[in-house]
KESE-183768 format. One record per residue (C-alpha): x, y, z; residue number from 1. Coordinates in nm, 2 decimals, decimal comma, always signed. Each point is the difference from the previous one (the first is absolute). Layout:
REM residues N
<<X Y Z> NUM>
...
REM end
This chain:
REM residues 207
<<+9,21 +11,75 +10,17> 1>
<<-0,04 -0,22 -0,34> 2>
<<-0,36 -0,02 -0,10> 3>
<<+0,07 -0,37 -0,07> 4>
<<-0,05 -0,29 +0,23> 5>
<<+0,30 -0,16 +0,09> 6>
<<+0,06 -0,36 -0,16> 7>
<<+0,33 -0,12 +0,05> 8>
<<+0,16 -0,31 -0,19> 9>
<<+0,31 -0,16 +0,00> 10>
<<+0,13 -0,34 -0,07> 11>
<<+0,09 -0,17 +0,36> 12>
<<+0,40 -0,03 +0,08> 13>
<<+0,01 -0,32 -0,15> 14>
<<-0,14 +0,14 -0,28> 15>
<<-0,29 -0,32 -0,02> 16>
<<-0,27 +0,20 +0,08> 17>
<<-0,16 +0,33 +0,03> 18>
<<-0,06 +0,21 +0,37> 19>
<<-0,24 +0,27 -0,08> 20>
<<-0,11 +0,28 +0,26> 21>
<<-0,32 +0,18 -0,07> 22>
<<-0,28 +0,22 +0,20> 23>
<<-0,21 -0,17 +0,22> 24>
<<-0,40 -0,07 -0,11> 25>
<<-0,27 -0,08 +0,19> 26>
<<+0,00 -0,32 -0,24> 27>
<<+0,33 -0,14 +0,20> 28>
<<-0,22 -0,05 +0,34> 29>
<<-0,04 -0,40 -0,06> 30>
<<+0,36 -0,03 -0,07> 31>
<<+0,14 +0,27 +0,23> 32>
<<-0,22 -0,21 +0,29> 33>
<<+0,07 -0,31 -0,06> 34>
<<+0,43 +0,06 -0,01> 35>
<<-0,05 +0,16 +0,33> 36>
<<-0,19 -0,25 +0,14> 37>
<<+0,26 -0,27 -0,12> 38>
<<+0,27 +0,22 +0,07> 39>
<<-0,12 +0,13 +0,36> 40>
<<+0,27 -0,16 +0,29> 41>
<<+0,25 +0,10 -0,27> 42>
<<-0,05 +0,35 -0,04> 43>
<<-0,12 +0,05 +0,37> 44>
<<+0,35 +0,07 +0,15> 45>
<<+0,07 +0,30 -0,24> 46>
<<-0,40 +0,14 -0,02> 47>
<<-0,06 +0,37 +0,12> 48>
<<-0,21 +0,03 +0,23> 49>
<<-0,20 +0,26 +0,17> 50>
<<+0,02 +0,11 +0,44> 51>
<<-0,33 +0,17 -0,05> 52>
<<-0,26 -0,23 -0,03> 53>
<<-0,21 +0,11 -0,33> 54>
<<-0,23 -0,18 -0,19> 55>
<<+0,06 -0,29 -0,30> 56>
<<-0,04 +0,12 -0,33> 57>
<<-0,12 -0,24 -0,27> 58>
<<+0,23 -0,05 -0,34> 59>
<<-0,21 +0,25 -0,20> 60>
<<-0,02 +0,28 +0,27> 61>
<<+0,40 -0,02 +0,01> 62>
<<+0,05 -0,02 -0,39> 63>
<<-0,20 +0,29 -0,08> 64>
<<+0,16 +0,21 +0,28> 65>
<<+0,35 -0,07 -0,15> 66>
<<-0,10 +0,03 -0,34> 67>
<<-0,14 +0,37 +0,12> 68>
<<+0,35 +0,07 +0,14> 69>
<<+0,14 -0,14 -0,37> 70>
<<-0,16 +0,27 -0,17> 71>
<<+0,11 +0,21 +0,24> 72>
<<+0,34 -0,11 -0,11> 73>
<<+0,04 -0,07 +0,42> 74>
<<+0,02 -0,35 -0,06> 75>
<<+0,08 -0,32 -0,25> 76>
<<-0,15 -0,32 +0,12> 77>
<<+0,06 -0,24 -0,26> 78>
<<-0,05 -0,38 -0,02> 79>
<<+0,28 -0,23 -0,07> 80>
<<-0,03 -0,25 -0,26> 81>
<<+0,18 -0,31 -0,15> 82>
<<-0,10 -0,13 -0,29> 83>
<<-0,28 +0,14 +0,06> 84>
<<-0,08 -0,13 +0,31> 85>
<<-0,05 +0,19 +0,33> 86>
<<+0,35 +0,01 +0,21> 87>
<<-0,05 +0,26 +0,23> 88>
<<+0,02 +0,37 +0,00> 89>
<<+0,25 +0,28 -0,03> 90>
<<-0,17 +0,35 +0,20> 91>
<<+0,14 +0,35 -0,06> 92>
<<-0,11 +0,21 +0,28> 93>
<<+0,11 +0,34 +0,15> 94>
<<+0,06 +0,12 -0,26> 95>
<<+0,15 +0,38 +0,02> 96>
<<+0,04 +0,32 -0,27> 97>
<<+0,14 +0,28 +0,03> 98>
<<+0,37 +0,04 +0,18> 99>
<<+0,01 -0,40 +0,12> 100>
<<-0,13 -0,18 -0,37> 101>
<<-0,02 -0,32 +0,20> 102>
<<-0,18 -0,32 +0,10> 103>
<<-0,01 -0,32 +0,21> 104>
<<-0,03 -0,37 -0,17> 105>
<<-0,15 -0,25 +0,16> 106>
<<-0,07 -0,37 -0,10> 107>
<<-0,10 -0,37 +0,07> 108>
<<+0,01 -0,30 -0,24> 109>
<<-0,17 -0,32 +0,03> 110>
<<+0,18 -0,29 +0,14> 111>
<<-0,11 -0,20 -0,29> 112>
<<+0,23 +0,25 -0,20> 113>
<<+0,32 +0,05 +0,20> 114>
<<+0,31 -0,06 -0,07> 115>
<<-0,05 +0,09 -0,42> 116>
<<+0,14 +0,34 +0,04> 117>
<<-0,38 +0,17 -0,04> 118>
<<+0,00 +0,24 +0,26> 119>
<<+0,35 +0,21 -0,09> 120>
<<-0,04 +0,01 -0,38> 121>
<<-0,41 +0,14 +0,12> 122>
<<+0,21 +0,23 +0,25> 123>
<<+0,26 +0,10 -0,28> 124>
<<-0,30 +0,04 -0,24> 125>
<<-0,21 +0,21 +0,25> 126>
<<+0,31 +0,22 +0,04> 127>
<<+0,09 +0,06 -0,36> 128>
<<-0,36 +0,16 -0,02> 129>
<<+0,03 +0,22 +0,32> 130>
<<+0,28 +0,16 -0,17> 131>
<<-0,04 +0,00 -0,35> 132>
<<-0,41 +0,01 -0,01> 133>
<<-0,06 +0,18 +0,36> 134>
<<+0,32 +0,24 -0,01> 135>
<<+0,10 -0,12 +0,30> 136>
<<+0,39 +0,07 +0,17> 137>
<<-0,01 -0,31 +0,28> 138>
<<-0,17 -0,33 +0,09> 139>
<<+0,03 -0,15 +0,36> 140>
<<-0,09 -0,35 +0,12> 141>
<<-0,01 -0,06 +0,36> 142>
<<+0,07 -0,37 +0,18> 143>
<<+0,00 -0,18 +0,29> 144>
<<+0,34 -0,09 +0,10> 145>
<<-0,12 -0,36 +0,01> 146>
<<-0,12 +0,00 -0,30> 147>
<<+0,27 -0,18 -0,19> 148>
<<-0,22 -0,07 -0,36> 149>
<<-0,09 +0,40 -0,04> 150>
<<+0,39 +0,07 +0,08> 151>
<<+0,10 -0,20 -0,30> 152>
<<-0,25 +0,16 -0,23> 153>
<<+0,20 +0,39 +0,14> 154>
<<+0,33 -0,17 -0,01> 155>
<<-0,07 -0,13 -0,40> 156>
<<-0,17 +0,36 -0,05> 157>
<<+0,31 +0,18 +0,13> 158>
<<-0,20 +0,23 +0,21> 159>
<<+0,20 +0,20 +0,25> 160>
<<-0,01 -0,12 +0,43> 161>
<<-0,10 +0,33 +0,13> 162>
<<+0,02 -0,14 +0,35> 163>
<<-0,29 -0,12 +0,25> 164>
<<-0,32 +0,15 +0,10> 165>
<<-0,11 -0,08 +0,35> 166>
<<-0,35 -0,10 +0,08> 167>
<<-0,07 +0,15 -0,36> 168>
<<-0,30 -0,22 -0,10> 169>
<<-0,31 -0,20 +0,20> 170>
<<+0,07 -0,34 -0,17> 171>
<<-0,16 -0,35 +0,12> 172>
<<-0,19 +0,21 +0,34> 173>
<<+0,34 +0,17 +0,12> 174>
<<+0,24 +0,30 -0,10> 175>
<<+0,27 -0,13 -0,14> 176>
<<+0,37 +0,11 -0,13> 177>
<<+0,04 +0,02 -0,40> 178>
<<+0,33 +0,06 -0,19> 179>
<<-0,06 +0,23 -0,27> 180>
<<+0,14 +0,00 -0,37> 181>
<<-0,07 +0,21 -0,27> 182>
<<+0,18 +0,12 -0,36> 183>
<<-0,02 +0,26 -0,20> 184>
<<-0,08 +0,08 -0,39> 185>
<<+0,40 +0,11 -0,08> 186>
<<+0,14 -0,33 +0,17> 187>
<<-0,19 -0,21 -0,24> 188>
<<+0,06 +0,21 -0,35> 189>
<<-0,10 -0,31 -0,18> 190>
<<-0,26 -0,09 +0,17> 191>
<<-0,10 -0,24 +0,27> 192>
<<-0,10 -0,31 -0,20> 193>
<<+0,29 +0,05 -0,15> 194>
<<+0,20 +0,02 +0,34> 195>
<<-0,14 -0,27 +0,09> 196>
<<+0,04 -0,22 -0,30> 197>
<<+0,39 +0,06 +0,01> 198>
<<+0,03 -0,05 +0,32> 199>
<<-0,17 -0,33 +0,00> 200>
<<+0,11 -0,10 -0,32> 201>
<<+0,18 -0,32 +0,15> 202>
<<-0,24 -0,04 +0,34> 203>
<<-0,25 -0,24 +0,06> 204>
<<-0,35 +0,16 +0,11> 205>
<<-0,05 -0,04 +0,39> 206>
<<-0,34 +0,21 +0,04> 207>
REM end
């Protein structure tokens, strides 16, 4: 793993502004609060959740537990910017070495920020790193079937339907079904920005 902390910038689709996904502080509590608090019945539908009932842990308890598993290169949880502003988040987790060289992405974007094309260029930015900075052979997102927002940011990524995964993931209190997609680093040779850039080159943003 890169001794560098990730800080990933690109100019947004419509090339006005800037999207920039970088490593989680402790510093991004007020903001990271306050965008979930605004963004709560939004994200609700799509939140993990746990069958097991365990104890809340506080904004600082959970960033310095995934920071731990950065440097363990076992995870990436990065914040999501535009123009410098908190958007959301982009988390790397699962992250496995050896024979596999893979990982799961998961995000969320704040309503206020939908529909400007933030979350796949942060997905195709978060990729480009797994395999150029991290080594790493494949990238999976898995989604709810009804959720028809995180199915357009695959479909404009061109990551692969592998097929669905029944009662894969507790979500919103039950066990629910998730369709799974993922892509590998020789199906984009270019890159994933760059994927993505061409293949949107004449879309408008949606999410």
């Amino acid at each position: 793993m890169p001794e560098r902390r990730p800080r990933l910038v690109e100019p947004s689709l419509d090339g006005r502004h800037h999207v920039t996904a970088r490593l989680v502080t402790l510093r991004d509590e007020r903001a990271w609060a306050a965008t979930r608090l605004a963004n709560e019945a939004w994200l609700a539908p799509w939140e993990a959740t746990t069958p097991e009932p365990t104890p809340g842990a506080s904004f600082r308890t959970w960033v310095r537990a995934v920071r731990r598993q950065y440097r363990a290169g076992e995870a990436l949880p990065l914040v999501v910017e535009f123009d410098g502003r908190f958007a959301g988040q982009v988390s790397v987790s699962g992250v496995q070495r050896g024979s596999i060289l893979g990982a799961a992405i998961g995000y969320w974007v704040s309503r206020e920020f939908a529909g400007r094309g933030i979350t796949p260029l942060a997905v195709a930015m978060t990729s480009d790193f797994l395999f150029t900075e991290w080594g790493l052979h494949r990238v999976e997102i898995n989604i709810r079937p009804e959720n028809a927002a995180s199915l357009r940011v695959v479909d404009k990524l061109g990551f692969r339907d592998e097929g669905l995964r029944l009662a894969y993931m507790h979500i919103a209190g039950a066990w629910v079904d998730h369709r799974s997609f993922a892509l590998t680093a020789p199906e984009a040779p270019g890159g994933v920005v760059r994927r993505l850039r061409e293949r949107t080159s004449t879309w408008v943003p949606e999410f």
